[in-house]
N, C-alpha and C positions, 0 to 999 in steps of 0.2 A: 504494500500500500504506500501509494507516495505521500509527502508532505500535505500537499495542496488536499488528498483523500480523507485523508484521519481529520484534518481541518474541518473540511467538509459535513462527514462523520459527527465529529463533534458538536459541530453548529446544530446538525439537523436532531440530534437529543438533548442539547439545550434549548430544542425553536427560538435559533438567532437568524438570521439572514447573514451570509457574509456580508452583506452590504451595511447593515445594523454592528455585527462587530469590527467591518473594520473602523465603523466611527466609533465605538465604544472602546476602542485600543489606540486612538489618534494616529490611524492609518490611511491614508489617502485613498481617495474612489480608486476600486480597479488593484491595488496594491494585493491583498492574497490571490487574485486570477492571475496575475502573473508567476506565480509560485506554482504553477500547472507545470511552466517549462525552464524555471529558474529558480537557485536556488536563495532563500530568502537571507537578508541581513538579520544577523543574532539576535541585535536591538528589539527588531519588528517583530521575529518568533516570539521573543521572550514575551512581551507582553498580550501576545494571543494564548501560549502555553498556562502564561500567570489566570488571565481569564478562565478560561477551564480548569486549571489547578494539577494541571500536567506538569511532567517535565520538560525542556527544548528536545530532549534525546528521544520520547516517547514520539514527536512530530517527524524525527529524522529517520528514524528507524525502521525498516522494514520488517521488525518483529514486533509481539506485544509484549510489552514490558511493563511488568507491574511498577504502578505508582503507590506513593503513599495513600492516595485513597482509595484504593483495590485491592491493595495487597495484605495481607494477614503475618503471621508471626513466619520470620522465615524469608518473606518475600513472595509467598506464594501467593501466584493470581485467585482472586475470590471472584465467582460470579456474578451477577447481578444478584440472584437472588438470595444467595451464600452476605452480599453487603447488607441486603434487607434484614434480613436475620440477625445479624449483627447490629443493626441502628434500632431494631425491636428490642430489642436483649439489652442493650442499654436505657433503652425510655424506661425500663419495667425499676420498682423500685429492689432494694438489695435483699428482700425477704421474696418476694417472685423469683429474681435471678437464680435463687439457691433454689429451688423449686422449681424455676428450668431446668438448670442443670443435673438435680437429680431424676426427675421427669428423663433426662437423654441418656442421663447414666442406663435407669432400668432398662431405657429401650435395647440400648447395643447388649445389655448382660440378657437379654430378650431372644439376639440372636442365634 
């Protein structure tokens, strides 16, 4: 996936318009459609990457590399649904939490 993709990607599950972020990153009209066949200045990454909460390295890269907000103990990529779970699990107060987790204990001693 090129640069300009994951870009793209990202815009479209934040519903921004590239044209909406590149004003919201003080990017000139037209400045990420050129990133289709060029490669962009660090400066102008950085502050598309910062918007999304990416790394610059996660935009350059042809793999998917867990970021700090995907990734779990280890660095392991977490799924979508695997983060939901996770952003649940913390709303719950600390007498729930132990009550989930034993709730999942019995499940796996289950298996």
């Amino acid at each position: 996936m090129t640069c300009y993709e994951r870009i793209k990607q990202c815009a479209e599950e934040n519903n921004i318009s590239i044209a909406n972020l590149e004003k919201v990153c003080n990017l000139g009209n037209g400045t990420i459609g050129k990133w289709k066949n060029h490669t962009p200045l660090l400066s102008k990454l950085r502050s598309v990457a910062d918007y999304f909460g990416k790394s610059v390295e996660y935009f350059l890269s042809n793999e998917d590399l867990p970021t700090e907000k995907n990734s779990g103990a280890g660095g392991t990529f977490l799924t979508k649904q695997e983060h939901e779970i996770v952003e649940a699990y913390r709303s719950l107060s600390i007498v729930d939490q132990v009550e989930f987790i034993n709730f999942l204990l019995r499940l796996k001693g289950d298996k």
